[in-house]
C-alpha positions in Angstrom: -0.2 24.1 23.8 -2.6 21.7 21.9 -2.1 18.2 22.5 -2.0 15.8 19.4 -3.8 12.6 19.2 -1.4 10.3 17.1 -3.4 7.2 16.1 -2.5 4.1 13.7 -5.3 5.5 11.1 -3.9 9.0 10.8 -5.8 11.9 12.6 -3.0 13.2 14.7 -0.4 15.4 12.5 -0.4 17.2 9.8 -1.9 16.8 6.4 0.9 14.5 4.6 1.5 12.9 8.0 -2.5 11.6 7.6 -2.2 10.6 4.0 1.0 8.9 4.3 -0.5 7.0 6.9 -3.6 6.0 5.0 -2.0 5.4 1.7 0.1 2.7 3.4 -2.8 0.8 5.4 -4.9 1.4 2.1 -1.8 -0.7 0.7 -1.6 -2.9 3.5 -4.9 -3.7 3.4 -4.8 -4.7 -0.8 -2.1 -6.4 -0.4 -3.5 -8.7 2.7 -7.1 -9.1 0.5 -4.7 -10.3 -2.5 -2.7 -12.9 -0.4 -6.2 -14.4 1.2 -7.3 -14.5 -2.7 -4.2 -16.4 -3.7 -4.6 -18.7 -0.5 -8.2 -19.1 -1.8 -7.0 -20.3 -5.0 -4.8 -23.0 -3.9 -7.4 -24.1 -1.7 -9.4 -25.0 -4.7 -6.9 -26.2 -7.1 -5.4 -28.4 -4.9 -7.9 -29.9 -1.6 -11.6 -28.9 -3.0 -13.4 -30.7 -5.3 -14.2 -28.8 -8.2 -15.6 -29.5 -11.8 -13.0 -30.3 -14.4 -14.6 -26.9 -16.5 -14.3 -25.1 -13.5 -10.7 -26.4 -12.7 -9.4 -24.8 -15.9 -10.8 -21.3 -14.4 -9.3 -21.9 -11.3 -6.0 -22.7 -13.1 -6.6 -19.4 -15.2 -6.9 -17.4 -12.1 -3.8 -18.8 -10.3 -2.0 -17.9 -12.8 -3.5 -14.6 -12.8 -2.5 -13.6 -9.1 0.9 -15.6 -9.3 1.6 -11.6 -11.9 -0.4 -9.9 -8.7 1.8 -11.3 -6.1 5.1 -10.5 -8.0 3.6 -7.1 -8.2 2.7 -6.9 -4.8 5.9 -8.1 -3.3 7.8 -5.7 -6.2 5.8 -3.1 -3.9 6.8 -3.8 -0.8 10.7 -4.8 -1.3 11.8 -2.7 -4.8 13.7 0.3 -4.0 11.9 3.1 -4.7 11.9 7.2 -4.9 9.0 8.2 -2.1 7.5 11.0 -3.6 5.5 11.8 -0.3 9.2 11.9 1.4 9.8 14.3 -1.3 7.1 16.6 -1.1 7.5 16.5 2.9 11.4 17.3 2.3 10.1 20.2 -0.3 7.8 21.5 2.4 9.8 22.1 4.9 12.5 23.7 2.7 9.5 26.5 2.0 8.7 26.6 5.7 12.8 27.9 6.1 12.5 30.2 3.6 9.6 31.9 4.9 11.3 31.8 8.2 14.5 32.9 7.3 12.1 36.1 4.7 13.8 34.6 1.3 10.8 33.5 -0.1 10.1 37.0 -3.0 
């Protein structure tokens, strides 16, 4: 019996097992670089010292990623159909069939 290395990058598993894996770090990982961003942005508006021009970009841009952060969090907590869930639940539905010889 081969023995299966499971890691928290993928690598161990099957195929959809590895890409749901990724696809949620890959998401993860967005979703961490846009919080730092916003973080970045207060930063500026409200300790730095920054240009009066360049304020009114900064201001532009917060409210830019204030619609990037609803998004994001819309991500994360929205109930949602899983299409990989789906595709894994499909799967294995074949697999029985071709077990069970119904599969013409």
């Amino acid at each position: 019996m081969k023995k299966v290395n499971h890691s928290l990058l993928g690598g161990g598993g099957s195929a959809l097992e590895n890409r749901k894996l990724l696809n949620f770090w890959a998401r993860f990982v967005i979703s961490i670089a846009n919080a730092f961003t916003f973080l970045v942005l207060l930063y500026l508006l409200f300790y730095a010292d920054v240009k009066e021009t360049s304020r009114d970009l900064v201001n532009i841009l917060m409210g830019a990623y204030v619609a990037v952060l609803a998004k994001s969090t819309d991500y994360w907590f929205r109930e949602k159909k899983d299409h990989e869930h789906e595709e894994e639940m499909e799967s294995s539905k074949a697999k029985y069939k071709l077990k069970k010889g119904e599969n013409q």
